[in-house]
C-alpha positions as CSV (number, residue, x, y, z in Angstrom):
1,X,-7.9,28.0,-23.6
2,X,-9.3,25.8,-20.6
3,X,-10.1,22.4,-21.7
4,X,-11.8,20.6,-18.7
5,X,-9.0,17.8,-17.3
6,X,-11.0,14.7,-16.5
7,X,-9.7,11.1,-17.5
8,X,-12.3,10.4,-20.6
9,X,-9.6,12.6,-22.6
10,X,-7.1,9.8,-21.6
11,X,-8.7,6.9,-24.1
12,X,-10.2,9.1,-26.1
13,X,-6.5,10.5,-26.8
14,X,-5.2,6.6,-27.1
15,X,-7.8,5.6,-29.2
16,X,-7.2,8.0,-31.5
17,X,-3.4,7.7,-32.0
18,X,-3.0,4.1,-30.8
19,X,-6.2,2.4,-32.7
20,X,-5.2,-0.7,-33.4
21,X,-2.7,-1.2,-31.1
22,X,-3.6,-4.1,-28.4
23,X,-3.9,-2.2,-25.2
24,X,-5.7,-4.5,-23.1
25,X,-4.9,-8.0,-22.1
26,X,-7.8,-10.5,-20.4
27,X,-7.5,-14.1,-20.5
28,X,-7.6,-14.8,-24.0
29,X,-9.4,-11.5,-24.8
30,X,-7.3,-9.1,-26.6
31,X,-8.5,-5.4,-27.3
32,X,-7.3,-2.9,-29.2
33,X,-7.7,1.2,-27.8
34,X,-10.1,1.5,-31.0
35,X,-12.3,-1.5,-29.2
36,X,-11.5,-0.8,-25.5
37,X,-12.8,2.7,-26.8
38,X,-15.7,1.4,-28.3
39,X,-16.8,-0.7,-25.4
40,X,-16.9,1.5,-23.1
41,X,-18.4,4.3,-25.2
42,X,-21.3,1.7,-25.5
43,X,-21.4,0.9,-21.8
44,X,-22.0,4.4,-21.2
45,X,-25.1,4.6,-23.7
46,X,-26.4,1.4,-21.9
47,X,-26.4,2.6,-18.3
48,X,-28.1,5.8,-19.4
49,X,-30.8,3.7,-21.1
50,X,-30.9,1.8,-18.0
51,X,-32.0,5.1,-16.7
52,X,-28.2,6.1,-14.7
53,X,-28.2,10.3,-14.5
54,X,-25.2,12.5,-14.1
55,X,-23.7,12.2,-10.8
56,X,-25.4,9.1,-10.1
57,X,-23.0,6.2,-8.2
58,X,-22.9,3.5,-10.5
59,X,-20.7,0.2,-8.3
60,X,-19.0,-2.7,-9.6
61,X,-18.8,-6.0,-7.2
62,X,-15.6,-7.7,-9.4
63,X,-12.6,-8.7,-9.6
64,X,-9.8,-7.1,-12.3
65,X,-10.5,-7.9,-15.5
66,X,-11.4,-5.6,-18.6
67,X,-14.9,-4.9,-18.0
68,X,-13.9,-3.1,-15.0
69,X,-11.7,-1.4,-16.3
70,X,-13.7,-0.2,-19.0
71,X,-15.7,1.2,-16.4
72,X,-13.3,3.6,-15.5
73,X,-14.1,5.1,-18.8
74,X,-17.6,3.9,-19.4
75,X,-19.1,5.4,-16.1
76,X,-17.6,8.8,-16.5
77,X,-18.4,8.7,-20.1
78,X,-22.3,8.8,-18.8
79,X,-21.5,11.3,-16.3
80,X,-22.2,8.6,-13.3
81,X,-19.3,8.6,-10.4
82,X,-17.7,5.1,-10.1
83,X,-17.8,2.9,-7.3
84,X,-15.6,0.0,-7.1
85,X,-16.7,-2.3,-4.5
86,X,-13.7,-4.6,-2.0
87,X,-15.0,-8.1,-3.1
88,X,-13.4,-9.2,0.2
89,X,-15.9,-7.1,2.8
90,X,-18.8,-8.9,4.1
91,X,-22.5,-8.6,2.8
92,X,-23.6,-6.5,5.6
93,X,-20.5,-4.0,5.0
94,X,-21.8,-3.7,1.1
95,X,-24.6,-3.0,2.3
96,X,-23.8,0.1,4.0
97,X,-21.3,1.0,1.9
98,X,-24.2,0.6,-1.2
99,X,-27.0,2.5,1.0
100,X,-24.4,5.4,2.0
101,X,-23.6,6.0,-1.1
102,X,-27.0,6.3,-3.0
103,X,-25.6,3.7,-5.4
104,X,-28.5,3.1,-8.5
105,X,-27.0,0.3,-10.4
106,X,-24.9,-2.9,-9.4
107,X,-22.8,-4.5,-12.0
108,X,-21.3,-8.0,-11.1
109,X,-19.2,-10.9,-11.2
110,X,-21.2,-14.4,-11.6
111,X,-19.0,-15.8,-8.6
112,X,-20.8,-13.1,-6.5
113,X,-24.3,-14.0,-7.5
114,X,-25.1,-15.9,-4.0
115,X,-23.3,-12.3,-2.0
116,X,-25.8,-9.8,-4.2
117,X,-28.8,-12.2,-3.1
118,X,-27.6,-12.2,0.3
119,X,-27.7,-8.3,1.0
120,X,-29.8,-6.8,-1.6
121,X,-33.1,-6.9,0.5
122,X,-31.0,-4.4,2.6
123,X,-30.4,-1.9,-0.3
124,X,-32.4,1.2,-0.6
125,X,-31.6,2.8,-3.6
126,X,-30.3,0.3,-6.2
127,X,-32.9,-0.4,-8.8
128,X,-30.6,-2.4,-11.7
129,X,-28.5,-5.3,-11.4
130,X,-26.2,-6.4,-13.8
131,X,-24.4,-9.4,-14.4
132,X,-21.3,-8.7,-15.8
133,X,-20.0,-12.5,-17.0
134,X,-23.5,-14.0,-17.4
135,X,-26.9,-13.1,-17.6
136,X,-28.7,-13.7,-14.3
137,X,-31.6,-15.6,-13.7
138,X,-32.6,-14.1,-11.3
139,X,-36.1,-11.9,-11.3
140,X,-34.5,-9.2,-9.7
141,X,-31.3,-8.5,-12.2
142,X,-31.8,-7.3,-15.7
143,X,-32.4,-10.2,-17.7
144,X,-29.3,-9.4,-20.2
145,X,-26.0,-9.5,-19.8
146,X,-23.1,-6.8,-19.9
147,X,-22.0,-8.1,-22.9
148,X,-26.0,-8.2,-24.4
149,X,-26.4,-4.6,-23.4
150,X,-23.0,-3.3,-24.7
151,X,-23.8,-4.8,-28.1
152,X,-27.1,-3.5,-28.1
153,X,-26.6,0.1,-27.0
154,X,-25.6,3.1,-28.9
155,X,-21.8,5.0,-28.1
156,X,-22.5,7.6,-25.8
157,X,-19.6,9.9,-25.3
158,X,-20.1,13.3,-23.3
159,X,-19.3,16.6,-24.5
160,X,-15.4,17.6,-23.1
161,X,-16.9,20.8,-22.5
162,X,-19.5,20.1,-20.3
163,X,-17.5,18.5,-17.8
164,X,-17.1,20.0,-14.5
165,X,-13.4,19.1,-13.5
166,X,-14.4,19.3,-9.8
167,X,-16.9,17.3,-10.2
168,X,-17.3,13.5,-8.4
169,X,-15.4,10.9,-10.7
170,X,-15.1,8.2,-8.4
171,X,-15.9,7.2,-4.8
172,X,-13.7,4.6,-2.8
173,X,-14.8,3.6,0.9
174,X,-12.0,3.4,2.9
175,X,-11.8,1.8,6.6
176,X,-10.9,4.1,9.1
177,X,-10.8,4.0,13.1
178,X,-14.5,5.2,12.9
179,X,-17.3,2.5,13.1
180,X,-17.8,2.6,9.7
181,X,-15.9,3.1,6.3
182,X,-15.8,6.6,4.8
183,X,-16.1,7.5,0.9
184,X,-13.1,9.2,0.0
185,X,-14.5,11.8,-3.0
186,X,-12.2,11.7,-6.1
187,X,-12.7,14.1,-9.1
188,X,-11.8,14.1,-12.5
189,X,-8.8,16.5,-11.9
190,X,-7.2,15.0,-9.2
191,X,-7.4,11.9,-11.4
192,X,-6.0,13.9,-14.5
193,X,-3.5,15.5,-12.7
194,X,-2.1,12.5,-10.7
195,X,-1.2,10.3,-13.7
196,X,0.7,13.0,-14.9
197,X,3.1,13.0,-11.8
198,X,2.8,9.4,-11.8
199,X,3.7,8.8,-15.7
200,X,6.2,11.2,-15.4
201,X,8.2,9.4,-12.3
202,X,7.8,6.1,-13.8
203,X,8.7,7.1,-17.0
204,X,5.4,5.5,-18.8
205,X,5.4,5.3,-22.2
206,X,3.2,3.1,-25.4
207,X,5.9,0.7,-24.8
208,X,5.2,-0.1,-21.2
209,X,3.5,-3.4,-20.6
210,X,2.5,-3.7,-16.9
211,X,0.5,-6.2,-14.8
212,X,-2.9,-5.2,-12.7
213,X,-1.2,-7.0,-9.9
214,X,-3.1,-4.8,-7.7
215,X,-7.1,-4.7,-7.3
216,X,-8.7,-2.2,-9.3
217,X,-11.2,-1.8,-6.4
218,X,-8.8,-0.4,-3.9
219,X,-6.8,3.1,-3.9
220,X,-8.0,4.1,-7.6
221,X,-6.1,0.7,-8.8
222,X,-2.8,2.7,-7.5
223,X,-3.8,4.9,-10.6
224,X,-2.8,2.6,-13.5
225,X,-5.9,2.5,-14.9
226,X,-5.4,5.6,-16.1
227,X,-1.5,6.4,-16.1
228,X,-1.0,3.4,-18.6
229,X,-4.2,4.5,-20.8
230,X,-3.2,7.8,-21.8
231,X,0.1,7.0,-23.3
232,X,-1.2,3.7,-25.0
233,X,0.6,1.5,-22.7
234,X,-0.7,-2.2,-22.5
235,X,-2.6,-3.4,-19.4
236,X,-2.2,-7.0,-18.2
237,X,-5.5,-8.2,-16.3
238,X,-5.0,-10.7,-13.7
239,X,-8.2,-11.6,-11.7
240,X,-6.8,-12.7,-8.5
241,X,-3.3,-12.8,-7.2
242,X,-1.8,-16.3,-7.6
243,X,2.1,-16.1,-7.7
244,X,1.9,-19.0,-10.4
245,X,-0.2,-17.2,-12.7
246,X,1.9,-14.2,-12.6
247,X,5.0,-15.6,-13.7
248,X,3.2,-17.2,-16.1
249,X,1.3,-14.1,-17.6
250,X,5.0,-12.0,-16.9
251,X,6.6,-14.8,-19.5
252,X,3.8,-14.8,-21.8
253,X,3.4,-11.1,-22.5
254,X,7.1,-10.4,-21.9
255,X,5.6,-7.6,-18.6
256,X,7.8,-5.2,-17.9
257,X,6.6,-3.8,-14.6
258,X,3.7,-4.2,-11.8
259,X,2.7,-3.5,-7.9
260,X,2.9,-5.4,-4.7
261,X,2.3,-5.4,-1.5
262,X,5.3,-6.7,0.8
263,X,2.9,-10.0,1.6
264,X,2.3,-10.4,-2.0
265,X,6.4,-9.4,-2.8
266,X,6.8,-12.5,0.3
267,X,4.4,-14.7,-1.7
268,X,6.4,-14.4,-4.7
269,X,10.3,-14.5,-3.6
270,X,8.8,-17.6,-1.8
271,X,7.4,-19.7,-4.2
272,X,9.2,-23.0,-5.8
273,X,7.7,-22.2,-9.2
274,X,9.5,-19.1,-9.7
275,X,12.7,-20.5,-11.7
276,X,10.4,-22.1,-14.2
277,X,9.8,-19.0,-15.9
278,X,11.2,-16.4,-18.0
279,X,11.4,-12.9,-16.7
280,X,13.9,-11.3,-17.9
281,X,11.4,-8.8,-19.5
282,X,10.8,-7.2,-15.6
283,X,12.1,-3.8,-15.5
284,X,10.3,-2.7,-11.9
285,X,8.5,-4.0,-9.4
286,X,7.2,-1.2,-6.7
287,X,6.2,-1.8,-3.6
288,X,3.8,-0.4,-1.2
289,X,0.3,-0.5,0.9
290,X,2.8,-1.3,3.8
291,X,6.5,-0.5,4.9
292,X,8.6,-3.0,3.2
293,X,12.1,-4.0,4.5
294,X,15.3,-3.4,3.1
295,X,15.5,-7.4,3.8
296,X,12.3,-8.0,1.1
297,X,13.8,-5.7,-1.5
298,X,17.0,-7.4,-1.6
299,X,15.5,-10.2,-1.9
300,X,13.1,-9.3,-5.0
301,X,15.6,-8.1,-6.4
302,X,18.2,-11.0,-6.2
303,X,15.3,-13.6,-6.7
304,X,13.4,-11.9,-9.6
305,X,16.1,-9.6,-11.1
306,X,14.6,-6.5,-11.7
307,X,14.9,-3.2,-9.9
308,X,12.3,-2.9,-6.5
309,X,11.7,0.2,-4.7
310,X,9.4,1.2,-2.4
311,X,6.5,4.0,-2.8
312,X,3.9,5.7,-0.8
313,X,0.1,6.9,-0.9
314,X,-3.6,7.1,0.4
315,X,-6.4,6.2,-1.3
316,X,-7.3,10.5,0.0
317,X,-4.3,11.1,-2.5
318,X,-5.3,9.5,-5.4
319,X,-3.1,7.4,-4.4
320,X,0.7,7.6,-5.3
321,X,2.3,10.3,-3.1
322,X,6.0,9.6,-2.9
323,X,8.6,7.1,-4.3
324,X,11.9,5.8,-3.2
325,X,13.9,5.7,-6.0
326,X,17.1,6.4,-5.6
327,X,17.8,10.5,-6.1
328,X,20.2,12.3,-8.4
329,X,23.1,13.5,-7.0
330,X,22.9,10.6,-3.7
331,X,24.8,7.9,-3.8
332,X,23.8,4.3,-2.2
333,X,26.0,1.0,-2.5
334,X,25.3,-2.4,-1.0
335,X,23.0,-2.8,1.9
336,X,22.9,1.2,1.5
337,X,20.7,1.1,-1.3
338,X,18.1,-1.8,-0.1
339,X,17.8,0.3,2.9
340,X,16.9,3.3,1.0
341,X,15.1,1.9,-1.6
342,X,13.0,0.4,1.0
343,X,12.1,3.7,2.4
344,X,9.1,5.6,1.9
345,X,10.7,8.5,-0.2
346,X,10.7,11.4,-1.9
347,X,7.0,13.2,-3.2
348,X,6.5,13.1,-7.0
349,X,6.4,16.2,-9.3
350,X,3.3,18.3,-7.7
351,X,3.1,16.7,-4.3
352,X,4.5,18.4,-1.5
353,X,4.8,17.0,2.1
354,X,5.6,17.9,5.5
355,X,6.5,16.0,9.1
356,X,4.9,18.1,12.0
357,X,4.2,17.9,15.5
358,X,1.0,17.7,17.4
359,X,0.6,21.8,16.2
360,X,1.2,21.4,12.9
361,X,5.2,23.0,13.1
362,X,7.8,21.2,11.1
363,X,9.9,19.1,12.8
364,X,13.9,19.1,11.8
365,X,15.1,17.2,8.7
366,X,17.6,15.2,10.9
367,X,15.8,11.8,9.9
368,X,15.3,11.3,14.3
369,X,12.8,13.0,15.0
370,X,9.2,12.1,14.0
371,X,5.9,13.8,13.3
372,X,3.1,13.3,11.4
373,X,2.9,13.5,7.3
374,X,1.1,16.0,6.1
375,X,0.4,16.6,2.5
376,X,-0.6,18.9,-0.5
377,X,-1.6,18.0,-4.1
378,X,-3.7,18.0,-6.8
379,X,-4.2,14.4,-6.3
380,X,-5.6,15.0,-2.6
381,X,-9.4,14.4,-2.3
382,X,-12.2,16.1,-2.7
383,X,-13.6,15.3,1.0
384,X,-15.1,12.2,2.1
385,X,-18.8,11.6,1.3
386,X,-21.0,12.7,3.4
387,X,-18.7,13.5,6.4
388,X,-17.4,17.1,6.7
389,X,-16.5,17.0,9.9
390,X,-14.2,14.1,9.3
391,X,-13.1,15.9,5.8
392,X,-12.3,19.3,8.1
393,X,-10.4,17.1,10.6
394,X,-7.9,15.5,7.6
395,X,-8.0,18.7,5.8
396,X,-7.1,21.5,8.8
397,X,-4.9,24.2,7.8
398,X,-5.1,23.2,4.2
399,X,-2.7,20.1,4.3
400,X,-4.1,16.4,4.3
401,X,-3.1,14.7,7.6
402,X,-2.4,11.0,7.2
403,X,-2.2,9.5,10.4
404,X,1.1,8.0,9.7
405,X,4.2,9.0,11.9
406,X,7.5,9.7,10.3
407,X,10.8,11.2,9.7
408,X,12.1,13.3,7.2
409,X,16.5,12.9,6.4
410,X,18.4,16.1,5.1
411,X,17.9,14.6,1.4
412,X,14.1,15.1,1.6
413,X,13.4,11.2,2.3
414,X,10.6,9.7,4.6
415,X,10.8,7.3,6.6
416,X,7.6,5.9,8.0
417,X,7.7,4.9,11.4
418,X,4.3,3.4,12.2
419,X,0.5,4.8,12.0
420,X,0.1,6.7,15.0
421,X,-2.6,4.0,16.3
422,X,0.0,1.5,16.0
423,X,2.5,3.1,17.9
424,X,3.1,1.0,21.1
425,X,3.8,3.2,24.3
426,X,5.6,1.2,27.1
427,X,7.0,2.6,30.1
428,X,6.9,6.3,28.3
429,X,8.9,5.4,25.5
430,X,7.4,5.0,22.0
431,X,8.3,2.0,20.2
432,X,7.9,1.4,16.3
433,X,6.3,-2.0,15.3
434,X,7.5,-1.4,12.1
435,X,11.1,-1.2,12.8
436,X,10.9,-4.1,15.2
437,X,9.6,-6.1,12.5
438,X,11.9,-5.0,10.0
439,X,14.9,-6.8,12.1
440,X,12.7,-10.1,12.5
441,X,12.3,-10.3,8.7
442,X,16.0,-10.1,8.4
443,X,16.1,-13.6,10.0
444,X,16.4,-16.4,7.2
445,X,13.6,-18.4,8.3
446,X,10.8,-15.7,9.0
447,X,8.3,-15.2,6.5
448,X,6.1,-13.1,7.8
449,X,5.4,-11.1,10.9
450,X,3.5,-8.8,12.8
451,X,4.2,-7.0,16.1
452,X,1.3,-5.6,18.3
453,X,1.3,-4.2,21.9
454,X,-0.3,-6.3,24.6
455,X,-1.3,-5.3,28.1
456,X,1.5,-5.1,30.6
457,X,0.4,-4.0,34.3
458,X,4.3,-2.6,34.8
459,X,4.8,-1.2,31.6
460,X,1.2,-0.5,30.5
461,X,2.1,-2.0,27.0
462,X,4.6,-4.1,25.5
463,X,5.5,-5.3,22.2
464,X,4.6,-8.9,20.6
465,X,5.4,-10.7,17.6
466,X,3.6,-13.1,15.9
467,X,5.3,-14.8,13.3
468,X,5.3,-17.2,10.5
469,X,8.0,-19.3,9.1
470,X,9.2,-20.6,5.4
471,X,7.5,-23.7,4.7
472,X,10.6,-26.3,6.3
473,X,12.0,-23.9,8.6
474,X,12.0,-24.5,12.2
475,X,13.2,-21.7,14.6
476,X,12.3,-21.4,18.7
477,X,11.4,-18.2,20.4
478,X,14.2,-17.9,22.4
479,X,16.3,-18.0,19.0
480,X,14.5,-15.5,17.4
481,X,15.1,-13.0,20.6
482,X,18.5,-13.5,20.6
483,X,18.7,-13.0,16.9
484,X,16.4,-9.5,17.9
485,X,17.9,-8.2,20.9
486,X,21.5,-8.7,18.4
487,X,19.8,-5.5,16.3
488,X,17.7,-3.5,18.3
489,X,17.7,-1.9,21.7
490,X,16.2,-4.2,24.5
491,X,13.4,-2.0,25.3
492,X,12.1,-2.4,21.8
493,X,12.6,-6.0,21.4
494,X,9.1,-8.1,21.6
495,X,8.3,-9.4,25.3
496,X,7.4,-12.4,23.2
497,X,7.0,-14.2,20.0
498,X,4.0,-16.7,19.0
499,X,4.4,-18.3,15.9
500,X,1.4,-18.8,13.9
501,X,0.4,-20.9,10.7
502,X,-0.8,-17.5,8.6
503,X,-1.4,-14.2,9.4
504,X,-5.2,-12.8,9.0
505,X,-5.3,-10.3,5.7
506,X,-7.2,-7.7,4.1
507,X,-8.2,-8.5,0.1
508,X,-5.8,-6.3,-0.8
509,X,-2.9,-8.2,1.4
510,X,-2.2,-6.1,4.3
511,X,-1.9,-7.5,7.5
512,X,-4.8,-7.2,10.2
513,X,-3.1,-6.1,13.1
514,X,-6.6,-4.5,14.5
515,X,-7.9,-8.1,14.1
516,X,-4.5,-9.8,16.1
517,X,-4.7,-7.1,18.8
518,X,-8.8,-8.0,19.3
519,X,-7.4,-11.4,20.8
520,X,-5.3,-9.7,23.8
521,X,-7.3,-6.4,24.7
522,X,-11.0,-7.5,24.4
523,X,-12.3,-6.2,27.7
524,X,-9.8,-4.5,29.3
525,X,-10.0,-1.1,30.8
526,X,-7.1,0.2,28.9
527,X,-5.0,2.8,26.9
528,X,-6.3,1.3,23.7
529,X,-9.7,2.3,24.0
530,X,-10.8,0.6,20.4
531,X,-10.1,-2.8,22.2
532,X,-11.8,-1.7,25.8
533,X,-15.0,-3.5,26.2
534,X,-17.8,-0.6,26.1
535,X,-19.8,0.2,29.5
């Protein structure tokens, strides 16, 4: 027997074993599977009497909270693809992103009224928009509310059957090196399939409690929508990330795990409310969206007291690929084990992965020498939207090729060493940012950094840090070379280091380094052709 693996089996399945268990969290809301269930069985009958077909892109314009995640149910419930929407792009870039995708319905947050009025002149295809936390007043949005049209719709829910596995669940735009983003195509299997692995690895279960740390508009949520739903787990909503608040929501509801990013991990480690809270429930924190030092997971876990290891993925893979737990049968102690746990690990259950050169041959397993990660899964992408010529470029030879550089060790661990457009090249010799700034956050007073090539007419490029200090922490360039040249060969050590109040972010907390390296190659003929000035 085939039953048809798409993610509406995963609250259907928790609804009916797990009724009246709470399994979602949201300010003071608190929903039971049998409600969340309900809810979004009725949003689905409401966006077809709105007129939403199968396989139309139905986008959402919020931040986390439950009526987005409903939505992961809801949408694919009324056999529409969901597109969650970066609240932190500009109107003119959700515009494109809106018109590329043939979006025909809008859902959104109140705060982002004055944003929707601002672009939607632009938008070609879009004929309803919904407020999801008020009713609009607006001529141009449906007069009632999400919570008015959820009441007054009928459940819809789709026959099992009749759904194509291969089919488009969901569509996340991604920004790449081209001009504009690309829609990385999702389907109900790889979504199935990858909360398996990831359940599995993480060892999910209807006792779990875990934060939404993470935006549910960026990588597929990092797959927790769905991994925690399907084994009745409990779902913590958190709209925005506010180091405060989570400690406060990690006391209340006694959380027992949750996502970072290594600026987000930085935020938190950092911040002078921390001991005011209780949280000893914490049983994981995992880290990823960027290399993280050995440095920052020693210090998460000697600040917040719960295990922290790193992991690895693509919003093309669903997203999780790998994880850095530590291995049966290897053997870390002391610094041994931060440095490990801080790597980018080993590929779940179902994932396999390879380093190769420039023609696609593996490279040894000697954890020196570097090549690109390539990868295979179930949790790899359908293509991206409207591009095959970018999707055959990723996809050649049937593995997904990620753009990052790294090295594989003779246990099977990764190591990223940087993407391959932030490699810097001076004098011939490739340098890593990423290990260059792993041995700057080592220093006590560094909070965060960055480190970027710059134009050098000997050396064609060489690296520069720009850094950030601990609020109350003063340290001099000259101190902080010393302190870098004590760990690392010369040649990689930064030329030099600005310091700098903040560094410039995505919404999702990674570091901008196109952005910083805008400020020192605009206009020069050079060998980073995204920053020439165009003739």
């Amino acid at each position: 027997m085939n039953i048809p693996l798409t993610p509406i089996r995963f609250l259907r399945y928790a609804a009916q074993q797990f009724p009246t268990k709470v399994g979602v969290i949201c300010g003071n809301a608190r929903l039971t599977y049998s409600q969340f269930a309900g809810r979004a069985a009725r949003l689905a009958g409401a966006l077809r009497e709105l007129g939403v077909k199968p396989g139309d892109r139905v986008a959402y314009l919020s931040g986390n909270c439950h009526r987005l995640l409903e939505a992961y149910y809801g949408v694919l419930e009324a056999g529409a693809v969901l597109l969650p929407l970066n609240i932190r792009l500009t109107p003119s870039e959700l515009a494109y992103i809106l018109n590329d995708s043939g979006a025909k319905a809008l859902l959104f947050q109140e705060q982002f009224t004055p944003m929707v009025e601002g672009f939607r002149k632009e938008l070609q295809t879009v004929k309803g928009f919904v407020g999801l936390d008020h009713a609009p007043k607006a001529k141009w949005a449906v007069e009632q509310s999400y919570e008015e049209l959820i009441a007054a719709a009928a459940p819809y829910q789709a026959d099992i059957m009749q759904v194509d596995e291969n089919s488009l669940a969901e569509l996340f735009y991604t920004s790449g090196t081209s001009a504009n983003p690309k829609g990385v195509m999702l389907t109900h299997r790889n979504i199935y399939l990858h909360a398996l692995n990831v359940i599995v690895v993480f060892n999910t279960g209807a006792d779990t409690v875990e934060l939404h740390t993470i935006p549910l508009f960026h990588a597929n949520g990092w797959g927790v929508a769905h991994s925690l739903t399907l084994v009745g787990a409990t779902h913590v909503m958190i709209g925005k990330f506010d180091p405060p608040e989570v400690f406060r929501l990690i006391e209340r509801e006694k959380v027992h795990a949750f996502s970072l990013v290594p600026t987000m991990a930085t935020a938190l480690v950092n911040c002078p409310e921390r001991s005011q809270y209780d949280l000893s429930s914490l049983k994981r924190i995992t880290l990823g969206g960027a290399a993280a030092s050995p440095t920052l997971v020693r210090q998460v876990e000697q600040t917040i007291g719960c295990i922290c290891f790193s992991g690895y993925g693509l919003t093309e893979t669903c997203p999780v690929l790998t994880t850095a737990q530590v291995k049966s049968g290897v053997s870390w102690e002391g610094a041994e084990r931060f440095e490990g746990q801080a790597r980018t690990g080993y590929p779940l259950p179902g994932v396999e992965i390879r380093i190769v050169d420039a023609e696609d041959r593996d490279v040894p397993h000697d954890g020196v020498s570097i090549g690109e990660i390539v990868a295979r899964s179930d949790g790899v992408m359908a293509g991206y939207w409207k591009q095959p010529e970018a999707t055959a470029a990723a996809m050649r030879n049937g593995w997904f090729h990620s753009g990052d550089m790294a090295t594989m060790d003779e246990n099977g661990y990764v190591l990223i060493v940087d993407r391959k457009k932030d490699i810097i090249v001076s004098g011939g010799e490739n340098i890593s940012s990423l290990e260059v700034e792993k041995a700057i956050l080592a220093h006590p007073s560094v909070y965060e950094v960055a480190v970027i090539p710059v134009p050098d007419e000997r050396w064609g490029e060489v690296p520069k840090a720009l850094v950030s200090l601990k609020p109350g922490m003063t340290l001099s360039e000259n101190e902080l070379l010393e302190f870098t040249r004590a760990r690392l060969s010369h040649y990689k050590c930064p030329r030099s280091i600005e310091f700098v109040e903040a560094l410039p972010k995505t919404g999702t907390g990674k570091i901008l380094k196109k952005e910083l390296r805008k400020k020192y190659w605009s206009g020069t003929d050079s060998i980073r052709p995204e920053m020439a000035t165009k003739k």
